[in-house]
Structure formats: structure tokens, C-alpha cells
C-alpha positions in Angstrom: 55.0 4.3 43.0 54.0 4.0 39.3 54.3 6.3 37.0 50.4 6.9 36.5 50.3 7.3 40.8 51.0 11.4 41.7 52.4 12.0 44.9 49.7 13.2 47.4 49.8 17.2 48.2 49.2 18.4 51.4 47.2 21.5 50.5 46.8 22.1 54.5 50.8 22.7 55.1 49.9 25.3 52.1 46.9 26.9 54.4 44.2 25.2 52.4 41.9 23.4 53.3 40.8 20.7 50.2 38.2 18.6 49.7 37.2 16.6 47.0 33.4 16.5 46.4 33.2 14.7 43.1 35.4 13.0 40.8 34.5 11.1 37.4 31.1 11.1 35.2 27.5 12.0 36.5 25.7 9.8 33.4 27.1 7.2 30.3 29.2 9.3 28.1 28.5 12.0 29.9 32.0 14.7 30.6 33.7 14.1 33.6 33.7 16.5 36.5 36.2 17.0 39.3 34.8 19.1 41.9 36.2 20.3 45.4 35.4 22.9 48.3 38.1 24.9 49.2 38.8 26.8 52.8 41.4 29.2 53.4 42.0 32.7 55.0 43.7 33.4 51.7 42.3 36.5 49.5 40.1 34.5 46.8 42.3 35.5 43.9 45.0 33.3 45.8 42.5 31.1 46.5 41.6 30.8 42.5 45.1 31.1 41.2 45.9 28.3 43.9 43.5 25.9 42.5 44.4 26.3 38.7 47.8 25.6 39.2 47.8 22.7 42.6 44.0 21.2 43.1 43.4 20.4 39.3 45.6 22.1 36.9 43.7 24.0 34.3 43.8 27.6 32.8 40.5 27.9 30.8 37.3 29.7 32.7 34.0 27.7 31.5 32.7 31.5 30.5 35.8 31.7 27.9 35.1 28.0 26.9 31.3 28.4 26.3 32.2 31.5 24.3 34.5 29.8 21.9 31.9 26.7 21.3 29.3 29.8 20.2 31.9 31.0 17.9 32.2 27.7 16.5 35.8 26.6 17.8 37.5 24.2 16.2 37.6 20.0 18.0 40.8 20.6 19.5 39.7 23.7 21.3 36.2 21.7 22.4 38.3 19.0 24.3 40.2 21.5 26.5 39.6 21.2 30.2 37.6 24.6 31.2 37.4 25.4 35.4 34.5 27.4 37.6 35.6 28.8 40.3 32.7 30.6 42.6 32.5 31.7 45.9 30.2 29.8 48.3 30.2 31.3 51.7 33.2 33.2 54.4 36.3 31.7 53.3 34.6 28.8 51.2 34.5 28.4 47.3 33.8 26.2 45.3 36.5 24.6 42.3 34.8 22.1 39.2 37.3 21.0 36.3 34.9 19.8 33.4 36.7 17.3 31.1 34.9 17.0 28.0 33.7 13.9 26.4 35.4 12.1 24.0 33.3 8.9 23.3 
């Protein structure tokens, strides 16, 4: 395995079901999104907490990220990952990590 390759997690052994909708840029120089529907029976703050620490690591709502650009953040803080996490249906939510940008 090289060192770039991360071992492949089995969210189902964990009683999720994962699924990976979208990963990379919708347009040229555009951010990248990483997007996935997630099942489970779990409650949907497990379900949440679950994603931001094992689907795509990130701890920064989009709602706390958009805040800070209105409050004129500095660069650093404007090329932190931010996550939306919503609710779709019976057990089914939706998970998007938006990397910023850089070019």
C-alpha cells in the first residue's frame, strides 16, 4: 500500500450504510465537494458525529464557516474544510465536505 492509499473502512460492520455520491470539482477552479448518503438505524447525532470523525473527517459546519467569511476571516480560516450534514428521509441523510479552492 503506499503511503498516499488509506485503508478501506467498512462503515457497514459499523451499522452504516455509506455511499459516496460525489467526489472532486463540479466546474474549472471551482471547490471540491465530497458528498455521500448515509443509512443507519443510529439516532442522527450518531449518525452526524459518525461522519465527522470516519466518512470525511472535518469539524467545521458550513453555517459557522459562512459566518466567519461575513466577518471577514482571515486566508487561513477561508481554506478550512466546512461539512453539511442534513436529513433526507427515514434513516437517510445526507454528508458534503466542501474543500475550498486554492487556485
Amino acid at each position: 500500500m503506499f503511503p498516499w492509499e488509506k485503508e478501506q473502512v467498512n462503515h457497514s460492520s459499523n451499522g452504516f450504510d455509506v455511499k459516496s455520491t460525489h467526489a472532486g470539482q463540479k466546474r474549472a477552479y471551482g471547490d471540491s465537494f465530497y458528498e455521500f448518503t448515509v443509512k443507519s438505524d443510529k439516532s442522527e447525532e450518531e449518525v452526524k458525529q459518525y461522519c465527522k470523525e470516519h466518512v470525511r473527517a472535518c469539524d467545521l459546519a458550513t453555517a459557522d464557516y459562512l459566518a466567519n467569511e461575513r466577518a471577514g476571516g482571515s486566508a487561513e480560516e477561508h481554506f478550512r474544510n466546512h461539512y453539511e450534514f442534513k436529513k433526507r428521509g427515514e434513516n437517510e441523510y445526507f454528508y458534503r465536505v466542501t474543500s475550498p479552492s486554492t487556485n
